[in-house]
C-alpha positions as CSV (number, residue, x, y, z in Angstrom):
1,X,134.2,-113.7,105.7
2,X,131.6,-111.3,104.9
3,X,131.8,-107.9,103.7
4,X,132.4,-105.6,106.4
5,X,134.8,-102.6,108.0
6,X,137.9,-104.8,108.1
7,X,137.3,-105.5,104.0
8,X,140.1,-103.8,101.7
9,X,139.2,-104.3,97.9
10,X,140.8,-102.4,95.6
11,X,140.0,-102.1,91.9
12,X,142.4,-101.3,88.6
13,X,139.8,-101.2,85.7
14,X,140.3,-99.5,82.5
15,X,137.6,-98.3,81.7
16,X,135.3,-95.8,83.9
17,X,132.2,-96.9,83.6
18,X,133.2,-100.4,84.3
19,X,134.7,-99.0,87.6
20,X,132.0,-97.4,88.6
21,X,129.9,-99.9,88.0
22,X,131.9,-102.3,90.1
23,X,131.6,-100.0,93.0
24,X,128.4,-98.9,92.9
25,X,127.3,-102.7,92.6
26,X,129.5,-103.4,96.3
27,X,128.7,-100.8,98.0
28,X,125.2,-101.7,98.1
29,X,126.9,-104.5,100.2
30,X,129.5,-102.6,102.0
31,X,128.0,-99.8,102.4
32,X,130.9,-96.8,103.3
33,X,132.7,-99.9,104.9
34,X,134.0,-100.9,101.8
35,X,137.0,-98.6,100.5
36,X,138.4,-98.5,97.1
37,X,142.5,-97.4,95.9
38,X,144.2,-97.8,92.8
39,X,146.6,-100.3,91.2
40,X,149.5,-98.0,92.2
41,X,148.6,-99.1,96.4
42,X,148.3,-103.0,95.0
43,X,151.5,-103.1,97.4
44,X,149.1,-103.0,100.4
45,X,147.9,-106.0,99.9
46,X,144.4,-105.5,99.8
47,X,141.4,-108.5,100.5
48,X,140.4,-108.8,96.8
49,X,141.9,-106.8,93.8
50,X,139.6,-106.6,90.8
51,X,140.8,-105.6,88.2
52,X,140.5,-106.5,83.8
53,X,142.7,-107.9,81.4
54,X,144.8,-104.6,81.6
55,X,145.2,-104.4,85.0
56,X,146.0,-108.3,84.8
57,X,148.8,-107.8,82.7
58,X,150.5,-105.4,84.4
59,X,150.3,-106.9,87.3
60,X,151.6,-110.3,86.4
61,X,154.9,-107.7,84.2
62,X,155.4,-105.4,87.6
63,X,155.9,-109.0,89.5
64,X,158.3,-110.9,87.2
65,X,161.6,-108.5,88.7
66,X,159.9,-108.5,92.1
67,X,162.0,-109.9,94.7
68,X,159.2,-111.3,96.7
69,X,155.9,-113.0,94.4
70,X,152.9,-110.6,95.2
71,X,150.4,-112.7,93.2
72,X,149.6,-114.9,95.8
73,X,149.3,-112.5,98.6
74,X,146.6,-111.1,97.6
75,X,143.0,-112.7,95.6
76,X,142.6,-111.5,91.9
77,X,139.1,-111.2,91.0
78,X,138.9,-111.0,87.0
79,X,136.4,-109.2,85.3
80,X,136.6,-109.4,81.6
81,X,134.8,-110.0,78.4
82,X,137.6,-112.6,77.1
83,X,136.4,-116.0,77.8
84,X,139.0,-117.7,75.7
85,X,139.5,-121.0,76.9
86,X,143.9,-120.6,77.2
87,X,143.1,-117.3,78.3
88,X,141.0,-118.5,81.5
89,X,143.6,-121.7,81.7
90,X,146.4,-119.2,81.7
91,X,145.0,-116.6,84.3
92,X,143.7,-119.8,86.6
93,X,147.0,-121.7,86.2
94,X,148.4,-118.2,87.8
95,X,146.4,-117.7,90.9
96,X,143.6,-115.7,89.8
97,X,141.1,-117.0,92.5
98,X,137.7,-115.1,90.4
99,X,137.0,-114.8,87.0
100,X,133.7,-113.4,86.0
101,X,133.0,-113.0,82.1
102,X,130.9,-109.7,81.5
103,X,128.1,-111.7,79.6
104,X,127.2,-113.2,82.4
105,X,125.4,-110.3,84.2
106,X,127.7,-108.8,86.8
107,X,125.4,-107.2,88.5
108,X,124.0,-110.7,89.6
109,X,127.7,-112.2,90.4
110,X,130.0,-109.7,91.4
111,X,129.4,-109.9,95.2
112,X,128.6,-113.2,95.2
113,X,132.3,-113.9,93.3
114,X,133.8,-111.3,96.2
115,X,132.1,-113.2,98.9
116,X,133.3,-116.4,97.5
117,X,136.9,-115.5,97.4
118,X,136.9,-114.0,100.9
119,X,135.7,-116.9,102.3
120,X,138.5,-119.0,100.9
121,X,136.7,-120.5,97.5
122,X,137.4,-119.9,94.0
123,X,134.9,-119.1,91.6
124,X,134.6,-118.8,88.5
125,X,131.4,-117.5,86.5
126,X,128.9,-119.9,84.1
127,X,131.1,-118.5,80.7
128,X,134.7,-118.8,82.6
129,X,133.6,-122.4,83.9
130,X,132.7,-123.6,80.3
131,X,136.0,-122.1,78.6
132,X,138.0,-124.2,80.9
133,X,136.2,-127.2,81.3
134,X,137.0,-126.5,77.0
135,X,140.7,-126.0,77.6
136,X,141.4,-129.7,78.8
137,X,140.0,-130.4,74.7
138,X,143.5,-128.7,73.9
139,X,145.4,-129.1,77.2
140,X,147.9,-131.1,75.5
141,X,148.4,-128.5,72.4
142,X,148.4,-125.9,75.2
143,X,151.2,-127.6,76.9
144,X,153.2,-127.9,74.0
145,X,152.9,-124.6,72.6
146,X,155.8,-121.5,73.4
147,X,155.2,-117.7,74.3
148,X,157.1,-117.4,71.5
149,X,155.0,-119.5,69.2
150,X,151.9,-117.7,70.7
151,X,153.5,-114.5,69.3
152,X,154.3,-115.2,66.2
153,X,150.5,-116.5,65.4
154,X,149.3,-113.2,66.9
155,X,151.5,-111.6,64.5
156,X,150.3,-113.5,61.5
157,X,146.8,-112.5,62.5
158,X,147.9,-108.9,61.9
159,X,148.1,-110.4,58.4
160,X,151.9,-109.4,59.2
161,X,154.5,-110.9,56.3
162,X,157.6,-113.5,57.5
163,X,159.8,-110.9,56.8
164,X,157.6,-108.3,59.1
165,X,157.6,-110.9,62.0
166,X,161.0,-111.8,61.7
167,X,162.1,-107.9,61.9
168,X,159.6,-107.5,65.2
169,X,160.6,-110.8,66.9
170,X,164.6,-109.8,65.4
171,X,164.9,-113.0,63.8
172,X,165.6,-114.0,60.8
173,X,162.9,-114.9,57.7
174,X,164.0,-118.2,57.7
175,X,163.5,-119.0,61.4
176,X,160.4,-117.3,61.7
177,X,159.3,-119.8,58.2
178,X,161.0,-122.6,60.6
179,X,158.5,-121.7,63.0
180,X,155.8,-121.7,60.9
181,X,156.2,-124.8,59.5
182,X,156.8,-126.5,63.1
183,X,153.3,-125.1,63.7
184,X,151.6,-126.1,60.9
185,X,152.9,-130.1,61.9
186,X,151.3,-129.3,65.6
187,X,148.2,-128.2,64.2
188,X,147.8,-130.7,61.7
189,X,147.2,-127.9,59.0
190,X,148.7,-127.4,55.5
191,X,148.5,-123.5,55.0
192,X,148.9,-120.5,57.6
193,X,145.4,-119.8,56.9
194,X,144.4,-123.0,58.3
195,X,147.0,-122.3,61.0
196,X,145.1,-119.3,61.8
197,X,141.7,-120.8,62.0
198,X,142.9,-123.6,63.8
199,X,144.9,-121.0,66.7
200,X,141.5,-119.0,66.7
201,X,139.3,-121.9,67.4
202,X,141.4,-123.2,69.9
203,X,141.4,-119.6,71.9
204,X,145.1,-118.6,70.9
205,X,144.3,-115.7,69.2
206,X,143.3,-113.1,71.6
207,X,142.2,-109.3,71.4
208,X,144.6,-108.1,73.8
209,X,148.1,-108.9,72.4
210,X,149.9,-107.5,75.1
211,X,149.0,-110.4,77.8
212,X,152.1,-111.3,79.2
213,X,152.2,-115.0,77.9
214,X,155.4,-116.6,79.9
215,X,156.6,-119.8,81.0
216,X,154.0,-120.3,83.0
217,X,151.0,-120.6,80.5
218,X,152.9,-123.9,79.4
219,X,153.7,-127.4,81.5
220,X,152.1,-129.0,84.8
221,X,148.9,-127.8,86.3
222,X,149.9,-126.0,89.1
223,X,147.4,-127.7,91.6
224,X,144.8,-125.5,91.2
225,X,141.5,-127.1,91.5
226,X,139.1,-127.0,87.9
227,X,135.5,-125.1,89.3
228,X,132.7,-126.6,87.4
């Protein structure tokens, strides 16, 4: 399926420039056929949404109290600079049917991701393809790890105390030391700073805390083919 009149994409990007980037780049292949809304239409189903981190997130928040699961209706088309191996895992895992890392020169693989998708394929950029050909290293620490657990490192990160973390997550200090601990073991590490490391180097520590890390980043694969 090509491009053409019958083509709705709609784009939620956070920042302008990337937006208008992303048109400017497609319309050089839609020409006026092409027409653009934003996230608050997503309802309409459109061909291809495309859409960042942000847009990702809420997205995958305004869908958990949905009656009826919108994610698959419609083809997500990623376009982000985090090419963390959970992260692309996670998003993958979840439907997203394009990623496409900004270091990899949009300009040269935007349309050809759009194309891909609306022809029925998945596709993932060179960057995205390498981050989760790395997440089967860690698939099995990534199956065992919590949203919660994920949390609590991203906390730590902030340099936060146990007592700190244990107020935000409304636990208590000893718990949240618990926790700690339990992670240490899984990592194989003997001090939270190790812990750190370790979570960084595996992709766990992300620059967007707010991704919506449920259930779903954990357990089976959901049958969605690896793209080399």
């Amino acid at each position: 399926m090509d491009i053409n009149g019958e083509t709705h994409i709609a784009t939620y990007l956070q920042w302008d420039l990337l937006r208008a980037g992303v048109v400017h780049l497609l319309s050089e292949y839609a020409g006026n056929a092409g027409y653009w809304i934003d996230s608050d239409s997503y309802q309409s189903h459109p061909d291809v949404f495309i859409t960042d981190e942000k847009g990702f997130m809420r997205l995958m928040m305004s869908s958990k109290d949905a009656k009826e699961d919108t994610r698959h209706k419609t083809a997500i088309l990623l376009v982000t600079a985090i090419k963390s191996p959970f992260f692309v895992r996670m998003t993958v895992r979840q439907g997203v049917r394009g990623y496409v890392c900004l270091n990899d020169q949009l300009e040269s693989r935007l349309a050809t991701a759009v194309k891909a998708i609306l022809d029925g394929s998945t596709y993932l950029s060179p960057s995205a393809a390498q981050a989760l050909d790395d997440a089967y290293v860690h698939d099995d620490l990534y199956s065992r790890i919590t949203p919660y657990n994920i949390r609590i490192l991203y906390l730590m990160g902030q340099h936060q105390s146990g007592i700190e973390i244990a107020q935000v997550m409304q636990r208590s200090p000893t718990a949240i030391h618990k926790i700690q601990s339990h992670l240490r073991q899984l990592f194989g590490v003997k001090s939270n700073s190790e812990l750190l490391v370790a979570a960084y180097e595996c992709g766990l520590l992300l620059s967007a805390p707010a991704i919506p890390f449920t259930a779903e980043t954990t357990g089976q694969n959901s049958g969605i083919s690896r793209i080399g």
